[in-house]
C-alpha positions in Angstrom: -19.7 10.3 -35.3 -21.9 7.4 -35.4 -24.7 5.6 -33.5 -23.7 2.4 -33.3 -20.8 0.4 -32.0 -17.9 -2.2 -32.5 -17.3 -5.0 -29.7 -14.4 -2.6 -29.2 -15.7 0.3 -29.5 -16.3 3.2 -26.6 -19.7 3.9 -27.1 -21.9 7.0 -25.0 -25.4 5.8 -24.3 -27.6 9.2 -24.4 -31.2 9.1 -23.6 -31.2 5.6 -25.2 -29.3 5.9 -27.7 -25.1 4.9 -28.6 -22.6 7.6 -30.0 -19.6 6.4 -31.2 -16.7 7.3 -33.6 -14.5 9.3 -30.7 -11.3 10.3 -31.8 -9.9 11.1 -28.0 -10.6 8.9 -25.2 -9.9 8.8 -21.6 -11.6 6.8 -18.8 -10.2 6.0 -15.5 -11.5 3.7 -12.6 -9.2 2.9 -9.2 -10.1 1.7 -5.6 -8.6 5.4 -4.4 -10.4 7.5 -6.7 -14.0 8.3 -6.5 -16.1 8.5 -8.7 -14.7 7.1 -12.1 -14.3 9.8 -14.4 -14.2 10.1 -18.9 -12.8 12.4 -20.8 -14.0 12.3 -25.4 -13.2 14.4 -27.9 -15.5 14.2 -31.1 -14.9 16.5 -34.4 -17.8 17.3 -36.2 -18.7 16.7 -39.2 -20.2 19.4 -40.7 -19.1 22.0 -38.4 -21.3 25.1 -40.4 -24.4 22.9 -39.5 -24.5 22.4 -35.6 -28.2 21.7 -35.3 -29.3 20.3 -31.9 -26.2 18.9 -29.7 -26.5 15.3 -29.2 -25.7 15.4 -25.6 -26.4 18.3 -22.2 -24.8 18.5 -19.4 -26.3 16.8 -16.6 -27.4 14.1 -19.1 -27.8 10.2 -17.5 -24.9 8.8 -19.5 -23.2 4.8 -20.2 -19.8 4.9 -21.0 -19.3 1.2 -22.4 -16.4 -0.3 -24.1 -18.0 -2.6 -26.3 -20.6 -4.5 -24.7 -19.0 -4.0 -21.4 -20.4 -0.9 -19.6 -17.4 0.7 -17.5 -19.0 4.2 -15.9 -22.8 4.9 -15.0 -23.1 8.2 -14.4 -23.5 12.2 -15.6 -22.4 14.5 -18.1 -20.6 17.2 -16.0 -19.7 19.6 -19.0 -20.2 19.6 -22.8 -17.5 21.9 -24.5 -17.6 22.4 -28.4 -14.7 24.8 -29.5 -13.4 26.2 -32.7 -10.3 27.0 -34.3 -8.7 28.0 -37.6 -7.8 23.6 -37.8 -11.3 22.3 -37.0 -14.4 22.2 -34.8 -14.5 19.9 -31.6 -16.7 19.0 -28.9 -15.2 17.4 -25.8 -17.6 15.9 -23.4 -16.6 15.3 -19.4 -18.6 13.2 -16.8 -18.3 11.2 -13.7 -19.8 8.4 -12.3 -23.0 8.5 -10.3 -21.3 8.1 -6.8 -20.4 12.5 -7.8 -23.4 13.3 -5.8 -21.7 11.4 -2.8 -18.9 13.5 -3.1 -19.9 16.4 -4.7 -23.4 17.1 -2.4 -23.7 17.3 1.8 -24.6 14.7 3.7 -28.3 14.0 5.2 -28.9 12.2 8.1 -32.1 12.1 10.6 -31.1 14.2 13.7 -27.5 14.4 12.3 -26.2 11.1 13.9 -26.2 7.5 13.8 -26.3 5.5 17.0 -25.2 1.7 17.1 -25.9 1.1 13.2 -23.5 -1.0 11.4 -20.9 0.3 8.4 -23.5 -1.3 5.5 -26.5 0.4 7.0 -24.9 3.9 7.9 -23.0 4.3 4.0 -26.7 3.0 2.8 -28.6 5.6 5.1 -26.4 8.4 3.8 -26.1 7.3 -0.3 -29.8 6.8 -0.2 -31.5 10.5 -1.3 -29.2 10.1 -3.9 -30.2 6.5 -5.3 -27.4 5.4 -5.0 -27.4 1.3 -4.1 -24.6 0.2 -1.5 -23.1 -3.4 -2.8 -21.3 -5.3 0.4 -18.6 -7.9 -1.4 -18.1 -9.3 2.3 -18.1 -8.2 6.1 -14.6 -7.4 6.2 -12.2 -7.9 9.4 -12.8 -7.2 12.8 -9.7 -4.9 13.1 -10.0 -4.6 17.0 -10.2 -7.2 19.5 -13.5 -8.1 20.6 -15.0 -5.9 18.0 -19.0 -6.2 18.4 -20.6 -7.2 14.6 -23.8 -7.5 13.1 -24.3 -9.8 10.3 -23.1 -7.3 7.9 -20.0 -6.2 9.4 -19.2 -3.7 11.9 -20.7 -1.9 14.6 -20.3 1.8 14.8 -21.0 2.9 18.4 -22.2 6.4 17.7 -21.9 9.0 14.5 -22.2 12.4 14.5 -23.1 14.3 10.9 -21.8 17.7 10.7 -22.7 20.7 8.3 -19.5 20.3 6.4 -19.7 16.3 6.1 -20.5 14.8 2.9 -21.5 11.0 2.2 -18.3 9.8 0.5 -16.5 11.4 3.6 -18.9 9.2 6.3 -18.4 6.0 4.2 -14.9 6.4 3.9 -14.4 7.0 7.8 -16.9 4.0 8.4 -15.0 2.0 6.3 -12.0 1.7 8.7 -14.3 -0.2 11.1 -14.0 -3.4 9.2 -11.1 -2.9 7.0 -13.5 -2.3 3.8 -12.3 -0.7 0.9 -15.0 1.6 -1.0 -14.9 2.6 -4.3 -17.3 3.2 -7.3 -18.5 0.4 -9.8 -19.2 0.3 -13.3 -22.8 0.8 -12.4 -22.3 3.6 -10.2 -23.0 1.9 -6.9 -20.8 2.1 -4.2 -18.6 -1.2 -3.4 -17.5 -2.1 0.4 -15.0 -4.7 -0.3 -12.2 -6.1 1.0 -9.1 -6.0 -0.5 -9.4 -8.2 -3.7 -8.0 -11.6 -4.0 -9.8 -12.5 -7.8 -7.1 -12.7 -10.5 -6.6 -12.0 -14.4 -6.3 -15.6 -16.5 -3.3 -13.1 -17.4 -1.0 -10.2 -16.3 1.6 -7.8 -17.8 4.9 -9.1 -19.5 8.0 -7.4 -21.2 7.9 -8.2 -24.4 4.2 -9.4 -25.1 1.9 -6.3 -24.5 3.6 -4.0 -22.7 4.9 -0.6 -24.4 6.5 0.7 -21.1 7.1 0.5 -17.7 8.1 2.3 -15.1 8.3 1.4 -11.5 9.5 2.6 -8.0 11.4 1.1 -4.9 11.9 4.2 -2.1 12.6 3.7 1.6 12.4 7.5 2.3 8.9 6.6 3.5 9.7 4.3 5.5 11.2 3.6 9.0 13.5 0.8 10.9 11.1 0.6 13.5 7.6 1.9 14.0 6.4 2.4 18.0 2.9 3.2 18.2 1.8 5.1 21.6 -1.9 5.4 23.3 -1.8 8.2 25.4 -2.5 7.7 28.9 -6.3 9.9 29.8 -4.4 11.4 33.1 -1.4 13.1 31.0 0.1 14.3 34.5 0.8 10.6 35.2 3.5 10.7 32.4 5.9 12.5 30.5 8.9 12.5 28.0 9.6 9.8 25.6 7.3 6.4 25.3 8.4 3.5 28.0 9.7 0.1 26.7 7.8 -2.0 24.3 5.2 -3.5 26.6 4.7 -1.2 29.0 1.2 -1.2 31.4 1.6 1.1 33.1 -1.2 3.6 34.2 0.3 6.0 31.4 0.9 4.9 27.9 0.7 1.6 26.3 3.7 1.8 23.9 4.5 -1.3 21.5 7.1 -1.4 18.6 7.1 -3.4 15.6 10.4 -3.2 13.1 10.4 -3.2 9.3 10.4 -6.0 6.6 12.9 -6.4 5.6 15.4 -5.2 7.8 18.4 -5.5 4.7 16.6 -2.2 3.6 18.3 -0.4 6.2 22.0 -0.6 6.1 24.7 1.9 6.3 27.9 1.3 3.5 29.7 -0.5 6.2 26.8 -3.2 7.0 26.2 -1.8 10.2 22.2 -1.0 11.0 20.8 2.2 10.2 18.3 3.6 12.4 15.5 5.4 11.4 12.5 5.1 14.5 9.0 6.7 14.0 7.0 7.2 17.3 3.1 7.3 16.3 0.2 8.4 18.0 -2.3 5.7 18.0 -5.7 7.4 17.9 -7.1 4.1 18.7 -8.1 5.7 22.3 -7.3 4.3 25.6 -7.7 0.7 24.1 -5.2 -2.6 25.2 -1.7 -2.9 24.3 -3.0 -5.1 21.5 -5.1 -2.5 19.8 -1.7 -0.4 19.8 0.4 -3.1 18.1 -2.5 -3.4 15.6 -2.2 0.2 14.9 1.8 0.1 14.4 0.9 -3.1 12.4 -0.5 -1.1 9.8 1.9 1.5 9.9 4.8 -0.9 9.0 2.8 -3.0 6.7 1.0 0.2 4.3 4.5 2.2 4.2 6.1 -1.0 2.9 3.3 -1.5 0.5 3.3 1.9 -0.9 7.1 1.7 -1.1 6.7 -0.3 -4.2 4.9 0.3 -7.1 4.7 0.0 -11.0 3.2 1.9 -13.6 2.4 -0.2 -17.2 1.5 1.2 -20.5 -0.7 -1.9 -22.4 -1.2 -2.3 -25.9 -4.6 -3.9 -24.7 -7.5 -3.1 -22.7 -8.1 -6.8 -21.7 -6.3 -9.5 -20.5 -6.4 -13.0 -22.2 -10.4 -14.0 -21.0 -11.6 -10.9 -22.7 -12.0 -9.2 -19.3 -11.3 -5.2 -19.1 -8.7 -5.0 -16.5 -10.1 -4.4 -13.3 -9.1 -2.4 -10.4 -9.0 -4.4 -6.8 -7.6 -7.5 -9.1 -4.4 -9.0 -9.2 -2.1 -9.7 -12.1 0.9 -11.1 -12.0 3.6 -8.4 -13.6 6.7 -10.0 -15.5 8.9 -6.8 -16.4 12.7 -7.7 -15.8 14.3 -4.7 -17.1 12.7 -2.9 -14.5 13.6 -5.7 -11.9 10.0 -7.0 -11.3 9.6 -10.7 -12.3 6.5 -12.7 -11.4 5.1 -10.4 -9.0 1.4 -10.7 -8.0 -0.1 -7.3 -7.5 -3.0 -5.5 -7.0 -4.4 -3.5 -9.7 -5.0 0.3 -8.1 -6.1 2.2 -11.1 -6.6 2.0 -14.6 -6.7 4.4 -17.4 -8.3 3.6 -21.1 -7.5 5.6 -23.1 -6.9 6.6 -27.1 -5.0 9.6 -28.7 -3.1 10.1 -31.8 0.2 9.7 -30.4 0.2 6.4 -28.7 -3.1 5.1 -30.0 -5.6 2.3 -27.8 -3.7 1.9 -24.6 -4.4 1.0 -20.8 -2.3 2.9 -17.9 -2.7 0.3 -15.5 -1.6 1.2 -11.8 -0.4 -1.9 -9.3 1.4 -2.3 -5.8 1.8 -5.0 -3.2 -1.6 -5.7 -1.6 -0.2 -4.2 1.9 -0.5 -0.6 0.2 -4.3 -0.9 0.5 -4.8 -2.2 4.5 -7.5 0.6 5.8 -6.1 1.9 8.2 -7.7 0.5 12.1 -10.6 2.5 13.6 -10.7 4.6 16.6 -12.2 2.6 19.6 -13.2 3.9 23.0 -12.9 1.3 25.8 -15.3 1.9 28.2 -17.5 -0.8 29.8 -20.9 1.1 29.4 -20.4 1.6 26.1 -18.8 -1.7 25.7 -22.0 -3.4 26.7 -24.2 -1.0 24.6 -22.5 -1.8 21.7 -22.9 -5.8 21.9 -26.6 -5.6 23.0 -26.7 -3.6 19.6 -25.2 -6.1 17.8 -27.3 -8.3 19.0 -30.5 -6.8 18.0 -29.0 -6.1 14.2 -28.2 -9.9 13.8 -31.9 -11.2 15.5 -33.6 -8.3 12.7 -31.3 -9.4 9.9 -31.0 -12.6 9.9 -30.9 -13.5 6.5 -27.8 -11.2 5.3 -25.8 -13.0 3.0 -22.9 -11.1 1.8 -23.0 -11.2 -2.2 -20.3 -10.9 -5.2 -22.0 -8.5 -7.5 -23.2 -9.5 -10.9 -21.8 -5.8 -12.8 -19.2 -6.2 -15.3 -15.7 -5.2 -14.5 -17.6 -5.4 -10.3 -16.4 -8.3 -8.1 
């Protein structure tokens, strides 16, 4: 074990100072995982001298390949053992954005009235000093969806007992179509889904060891028809009426899958395979409904497709660590992906005596990462209460200015 570093090297920053020299290594960072996470294994030395252990849990701790620091967080468990082949000491932790998931949520008087996403996921990561990084505003999902200058508008939020931060950003979230995730500095990131690029991707026969991949349709459907169910349920009953329908029941539209060649029996004939969905979108237009079968049809086919790499490197060609919520383009032919741009889910780093340095790395169609749309109540009142909000949150912010982060491996 040493304290210093190679440009390559994973290094452990502990009360100020580097530990290298790690003979197992596993980090992992994604855009569905929170927080990032490490796993190292160290053998000592001079195991019949233990003397003070370099590192506690609950420590501060920087996890940095080379110069680059990937997780900011907290040593969750220091574990030496011992056996008859050797002594170890294997040291877990999590980035800081644990406490958001880990601790229970507190909020003044347990809700949140007309406050946009930004300021309710900064209100509740706050008593943990925890920063909030907004990449952009996101998408207004719904029509006519009021926004501040930072996104947004949530109507009205209730905290419960059970409710934890990362459980309130990730529901806010779905207002403007912002993913969240954990940076390499342990703030939280609101960001859409990312358009940045690697200079380079993954190709057979250059760095990748192995591949596998998946193409499934049991997950998905011919056509999706998504229903808003009428506030009188005596005024209907039975199935969902024709695509279109205004009545004063349900607002029923259907969308059909893309593409349709995915459904076909041995004879050429179609297949059917319909999904009715309850849109929880509220008593809302027949566009909000479409919206919400939108996304149905669009994520299924996302996650329908999917490919896992094994990397002999842990950058691509710029000297960038690969990043999740970037794309690369994946060239693998022998599993029947060629030139595909996809968006990099998760990725593992990681280094063992079997397979040595390599980089899981995680990737699927950009549609597999759509938030899902938001619940909206449409009622006039509310309606008007929600725009004079927005109006106030734009006159007292003014100068918002949505930002790309500055953290490595960050966007």
């Amino acid at each position: 074990m040493s304290a210093q570093g190679t440009s390559r090297e994973v290094t452990l920053t502990v009360r100020g100072q580097k530990w290298g020299g790690w003979q197992g290594v596993r980090i992992t960072r994604g855009i569905e995982r929170c927080p990032s996470d490490f796993a190292l294994t160290l053998s000592e030395r001079w195991p019949d001298q233990p003397g003070e252990m370099f590192a506690l849990a609950g420590d501060p701790v920087i996890v940095s390949i080379g110069d680059d620091p990937v997780i900011t967080g907290y040593i969750d468990r220091v574990m030496p053992t011992l056996s008859a082949r050797g002594h170890e000491i294997h040291v877990l932790g999590r980035g800081r954005c644990a406490d958001l998931v880990d601790c229970s949520a507190i909020a003044d008087n347990s809700q949140f009235v007309l406050r946009s996403v930004f300021d309710i996921a900064t209100m509740v990561a706050a008593p943990y000093n925890i920063k909030v990084v907004q990449t952009d505003t996101g998408t207004a999902v719904l029509p006519n969806q009021p926004r501040a200058n930072d996104g947004g508008i949530i109507p009205q939020l209730n905290v419960t007992l059970v409710d934890t931060p990362w459980a309130i950003i990730e529901q806010i979230t779905r207002f403007a179509a912002l993913l969240a995730y954990e940076d390499t500095a342990g703030n939280v990131v609101l960001s859409s889904v990312g358009t940045r690029k690697h200079v380079s991707g993954f190709e057979q026969g250059v760095n990748v060891q192995a591949a596998s991949a998946h193409f499934g349709a049991d997950m998905r459907y011919s056509e999706y028809t998504a229903v808003a169910l009428a506030i009188d349920i005596q005024t209907e009953s039975g199935l969902p009426r024709p695509t279109g329908t205004m009545s004063p029941a349900n607002r029923v539209a259907t969308v059909h899958d893309e593409p349709a060649s995915a459904f076909k029996r041995h004879d050429g004939t179609p297949r059917r395979r319909p999904l009715i969905i309850v849109s929880e979108q509220g008593n809302g237009s027949l566009d909000v409904v479409k919206i919400r079968a939108n996304w149905e049809a669009a994520r299924r086919l996302g996650r329908s497709q999917a490919v896992t790499v094994t990397c002999d490197t842990w950058h691509d060609a710029a000297g960038r660590l690969w990043t999740p919520n970037m794309t690369a383009d994946v060239v693998l032919p022998r599993v029947h992906i060629d030139g595909k741009g996809w968006l990099i889910s998760e990725v593992t780093f990681s280094v063992d005596t079997t397979r040595g340095r390599v980089a899981d790395v995680t990737l699927m169609p950009k549609q597999a990462f759509i938030p899902a749309p938001p619940p909206v109540l449409n009622d006039g009142q509310l309606l008007d209460a929600i725009t004079e909000g927005a109006r106030q949150q734009n006159a007292t912010r003014p100068d918002f200015n949505p930002r790309l982060h500055d953290t490595v491996g960050g966007f």
